[in-house]
C-alpha positions in Angstrom: 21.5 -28.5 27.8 21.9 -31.9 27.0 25.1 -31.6 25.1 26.1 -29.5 27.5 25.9 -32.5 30.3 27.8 -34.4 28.0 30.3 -32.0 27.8 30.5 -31.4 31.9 30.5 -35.1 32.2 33.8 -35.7 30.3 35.0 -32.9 31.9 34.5 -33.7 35.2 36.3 -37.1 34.7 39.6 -34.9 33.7 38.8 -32.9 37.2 38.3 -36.2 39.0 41.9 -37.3 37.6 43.8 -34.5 38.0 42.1 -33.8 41.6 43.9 -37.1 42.8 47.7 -35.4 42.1 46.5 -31.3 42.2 44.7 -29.5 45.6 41.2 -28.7 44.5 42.0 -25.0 44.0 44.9 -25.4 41.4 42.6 -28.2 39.2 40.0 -25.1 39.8 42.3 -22.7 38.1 43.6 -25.3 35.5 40.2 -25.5 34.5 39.6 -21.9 34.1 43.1 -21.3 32.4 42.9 -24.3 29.7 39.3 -23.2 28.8 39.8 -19.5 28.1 41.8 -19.9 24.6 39.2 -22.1 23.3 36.2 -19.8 24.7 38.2 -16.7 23.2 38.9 -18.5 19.6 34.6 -18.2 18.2 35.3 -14.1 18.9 38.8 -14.3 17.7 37.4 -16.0 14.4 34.2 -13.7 13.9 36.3 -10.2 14.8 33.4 -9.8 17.1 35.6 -8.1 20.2 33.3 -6.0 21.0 30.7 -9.0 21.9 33.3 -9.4 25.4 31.9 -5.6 26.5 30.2 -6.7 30.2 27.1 -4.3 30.8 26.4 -5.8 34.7 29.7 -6.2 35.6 28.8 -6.1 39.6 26.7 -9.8 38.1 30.1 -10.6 36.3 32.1 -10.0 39.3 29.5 -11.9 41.4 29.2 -15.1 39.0 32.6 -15.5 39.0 33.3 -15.9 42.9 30.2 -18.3 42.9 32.1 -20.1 40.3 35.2 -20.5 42.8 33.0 -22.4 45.3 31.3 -24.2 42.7 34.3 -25.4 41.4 36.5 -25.8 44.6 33.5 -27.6 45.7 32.8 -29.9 43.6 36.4 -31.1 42.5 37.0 -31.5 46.3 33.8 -34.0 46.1 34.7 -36.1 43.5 38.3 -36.6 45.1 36.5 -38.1 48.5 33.4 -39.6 46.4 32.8 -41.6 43.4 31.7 -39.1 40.1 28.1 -41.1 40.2 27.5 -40.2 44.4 29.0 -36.4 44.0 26.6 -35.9 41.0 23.8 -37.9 42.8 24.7 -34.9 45.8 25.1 -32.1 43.3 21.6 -32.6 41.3 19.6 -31.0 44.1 21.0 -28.1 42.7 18.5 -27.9 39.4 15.8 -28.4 42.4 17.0 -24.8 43.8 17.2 -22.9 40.9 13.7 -24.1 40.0 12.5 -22.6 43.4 15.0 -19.7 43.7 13.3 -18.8 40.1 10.0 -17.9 41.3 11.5 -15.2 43.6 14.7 -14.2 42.2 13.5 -14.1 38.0 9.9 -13.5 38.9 8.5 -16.7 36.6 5.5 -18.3 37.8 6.1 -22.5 39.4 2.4 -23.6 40.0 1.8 -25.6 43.1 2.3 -29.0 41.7 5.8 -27.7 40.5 6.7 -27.3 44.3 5.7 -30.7 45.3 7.5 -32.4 42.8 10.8 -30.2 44.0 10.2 -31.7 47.6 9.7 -35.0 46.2 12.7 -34.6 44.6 14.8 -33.2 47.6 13.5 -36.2 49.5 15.0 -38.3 46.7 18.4 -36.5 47.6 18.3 -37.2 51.1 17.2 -40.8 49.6 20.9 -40.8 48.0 23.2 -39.3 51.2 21.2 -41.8 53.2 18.7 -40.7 55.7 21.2 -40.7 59.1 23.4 -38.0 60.7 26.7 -40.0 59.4 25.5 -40.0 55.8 24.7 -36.1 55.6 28.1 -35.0 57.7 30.9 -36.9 55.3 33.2 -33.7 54.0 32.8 -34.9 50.5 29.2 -34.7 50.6 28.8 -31.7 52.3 31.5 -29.9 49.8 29.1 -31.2 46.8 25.9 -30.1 48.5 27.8 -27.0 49.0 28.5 -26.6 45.7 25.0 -27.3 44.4 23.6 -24.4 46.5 26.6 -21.9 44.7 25.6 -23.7 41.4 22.1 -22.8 41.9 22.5 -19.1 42.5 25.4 -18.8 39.8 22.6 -20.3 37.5 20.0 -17.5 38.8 22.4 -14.8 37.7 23.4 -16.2 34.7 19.7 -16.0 33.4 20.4 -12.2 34.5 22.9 -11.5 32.6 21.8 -12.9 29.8 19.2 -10.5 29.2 21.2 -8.0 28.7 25.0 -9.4 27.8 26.3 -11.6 25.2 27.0 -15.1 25.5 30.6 -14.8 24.9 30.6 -12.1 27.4 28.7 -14.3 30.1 31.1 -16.7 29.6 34.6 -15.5 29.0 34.6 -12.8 32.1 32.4 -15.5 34.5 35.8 -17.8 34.0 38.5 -15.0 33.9 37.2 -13.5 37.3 36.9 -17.1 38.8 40.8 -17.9 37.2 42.0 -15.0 38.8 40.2 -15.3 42.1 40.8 -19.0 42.3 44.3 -18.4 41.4 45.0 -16.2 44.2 43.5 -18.9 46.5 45.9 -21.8 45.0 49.2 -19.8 45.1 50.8 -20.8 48.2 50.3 -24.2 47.8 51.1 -24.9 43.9 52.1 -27.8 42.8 54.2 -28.2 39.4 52.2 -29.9 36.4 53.1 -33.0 35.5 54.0 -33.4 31.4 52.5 -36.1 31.3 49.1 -34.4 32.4 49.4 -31.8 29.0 46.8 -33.8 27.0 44.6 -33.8 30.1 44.7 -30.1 30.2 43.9 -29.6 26.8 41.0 -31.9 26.7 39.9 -29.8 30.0 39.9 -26.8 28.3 38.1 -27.7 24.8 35.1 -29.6 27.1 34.7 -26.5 29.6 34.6 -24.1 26.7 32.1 -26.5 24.8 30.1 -26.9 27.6 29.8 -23.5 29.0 28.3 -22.1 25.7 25.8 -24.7 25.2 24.8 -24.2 29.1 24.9 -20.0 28.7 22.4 -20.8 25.1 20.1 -23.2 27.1 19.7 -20.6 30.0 18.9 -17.3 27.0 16.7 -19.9 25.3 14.5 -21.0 27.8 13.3 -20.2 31.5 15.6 -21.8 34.2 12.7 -23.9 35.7 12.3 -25.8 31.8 16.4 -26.2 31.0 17.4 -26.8 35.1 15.6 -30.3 35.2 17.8 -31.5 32.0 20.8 -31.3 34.1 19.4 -34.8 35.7 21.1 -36.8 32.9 24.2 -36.4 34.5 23.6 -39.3 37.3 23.2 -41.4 34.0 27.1 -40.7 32.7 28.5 -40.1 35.8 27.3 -44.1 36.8 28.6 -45.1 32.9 31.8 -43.5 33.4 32.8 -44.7 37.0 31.9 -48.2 35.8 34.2 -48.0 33.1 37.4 -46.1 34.4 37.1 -47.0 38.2 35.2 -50.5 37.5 32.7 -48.9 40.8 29.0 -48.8 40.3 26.6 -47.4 42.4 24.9 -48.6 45.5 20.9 -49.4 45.6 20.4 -46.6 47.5 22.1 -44.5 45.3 20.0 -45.9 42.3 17.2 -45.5 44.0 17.5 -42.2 45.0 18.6 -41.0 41.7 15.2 -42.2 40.0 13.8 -40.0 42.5 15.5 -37.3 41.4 14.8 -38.1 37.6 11.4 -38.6 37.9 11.2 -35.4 39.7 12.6 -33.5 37.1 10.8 -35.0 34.4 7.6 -34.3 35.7 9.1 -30.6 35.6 9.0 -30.2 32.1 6.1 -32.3 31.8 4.1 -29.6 33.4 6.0 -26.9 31.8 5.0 -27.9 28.5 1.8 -28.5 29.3 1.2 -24.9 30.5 2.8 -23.5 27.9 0.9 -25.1 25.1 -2.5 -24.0 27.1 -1.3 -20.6 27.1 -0.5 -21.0 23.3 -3.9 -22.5 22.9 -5.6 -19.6 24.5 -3.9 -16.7 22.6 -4.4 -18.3 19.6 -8.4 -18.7 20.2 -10.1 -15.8 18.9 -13.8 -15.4 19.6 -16.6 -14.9 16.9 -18.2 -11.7 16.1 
């Protein structure tokens, strides 16, 4: 998951650029169209075709329109708001899925789990700023929007995973979100530029890079241990708007983040905690 924010991050500096020239929806299908080849080559290279058979393709279908407003979402975002603020928006999204799993996946967030996602939350609102102005600006309503799509998109992927393959997961999620998101962008295309090509391609290798590693972290480990990772990205997205926009991040925003962070980190904490007690107890045997 790590690698994987590392990935997104550089990634979502290429959306950020080409959102500036490109309506949300078209970057949205560029993304999607530039990956596929890449996410396609592993399977090409193995002859493993038949790893691409969907078993829930209802999920598939699903995933893949929750991508379109994750997407459309977030690139609209980070065309009205710095990378560091629209991530700072976007990471209550690790906060749902970590609640939406106790319901949704049926794993088991103890009571000290729960207050450390409202503490987090409150860090969010810490970040939009606590005022009616703050919480109603159209770029930070499309991120928060697009954390809530991320959050259930996450909630099926640990679905599908279970019973599809990883190159499965990820090569129909972004065909069905290229097509849909394609439709959507039509009437309002806009020719690429040439001198956007190496843009594109870089898109495409980071996407495909990145949505294995997340589709791995999700099979590997429950969503309530892997979401909290996903808090790393405030880190980059603050390095990288310092360094190609010269911007950094207001108080509030710092503040807020380390909220966030903390919040998360305690996550895992507590995760590992209970699961080396439950280790612990299976491996104590009692005397005859």
């Amino acid at each position: 998951m790590l690698t994987a924010v590392v990935a997104f991050s550089g990634m979502d500096t290429l959306l950020k650029l080409l959102s500036a020239t490109y309506p949300p929806m078209e970057v949205a299908v560029l993304r999607g169209a530039c990956s596929l080849p890449f996410m396609l080559l592993p399977v090409l290279v193995a002859g493993s075709w038949r790893s691409l058979y969907p078993r829930r393709w209802p999920t598939h279908l699903l995933r893949g329109a929750l991508s379109v407003v994750v997407l459309g979402g977030f690139i609209f975002a980070v065309r009205e708001l710095s990378l560091a603020n629209a991530y700072a928006v976007f990471l209550s999204a690790p906060l749902i899925i970590t609640a939406l799993s106790v319901p949704m996946l049926k794993e088991r967030t103890e009571r000290g789990n729960w207050i450390a996602i409202a503490v987090g939350l409150a860090g969010v609102l810490i970040i939009l700023r606590p005022n009616v102005s703050g919480l109603a600006t159209l770029g930070s309503l499309a991120a928060l929007l697009a954390a809530v799509a991320y959050a259930l998109s996450a909630i099926t992927l640990r679905m599908l995973t279970r019973t599809d393959t990883t190159a499965s997961v990820v090569v129909w999620t972004i065909s069905v979100m290229t097509v849909i998101a394609g439709i959507i962008a039509a009437p309002h295309w806009v020719s690429i530029h040439s001198e956007h090509y190496g843009w594109l391609v870089g898109l495409g290798v980071l996407a495909a890079i990145g949505s294995y590693l997340l589709t791995e972290a999700f099979r590997s480990a429950p969503a309530s241990v892997v979401a909290p990772l996903e808090y790393t990205a405030l880190l980059w997205g603050i390095a990288i708007d310092r360094i190609i926009w010269n911007v950094l991040p207001s108080a509030r925003v710092c503040w807020g983040g380390a909220v966030v962070i903390g919040s998360g980190l305690y996550l895992i904490w507590r995760e590992r905690s209970h699961i080396s007690r439950e280790l612990a107890a299976q491996s104590w045997q009692p005397l005859p």
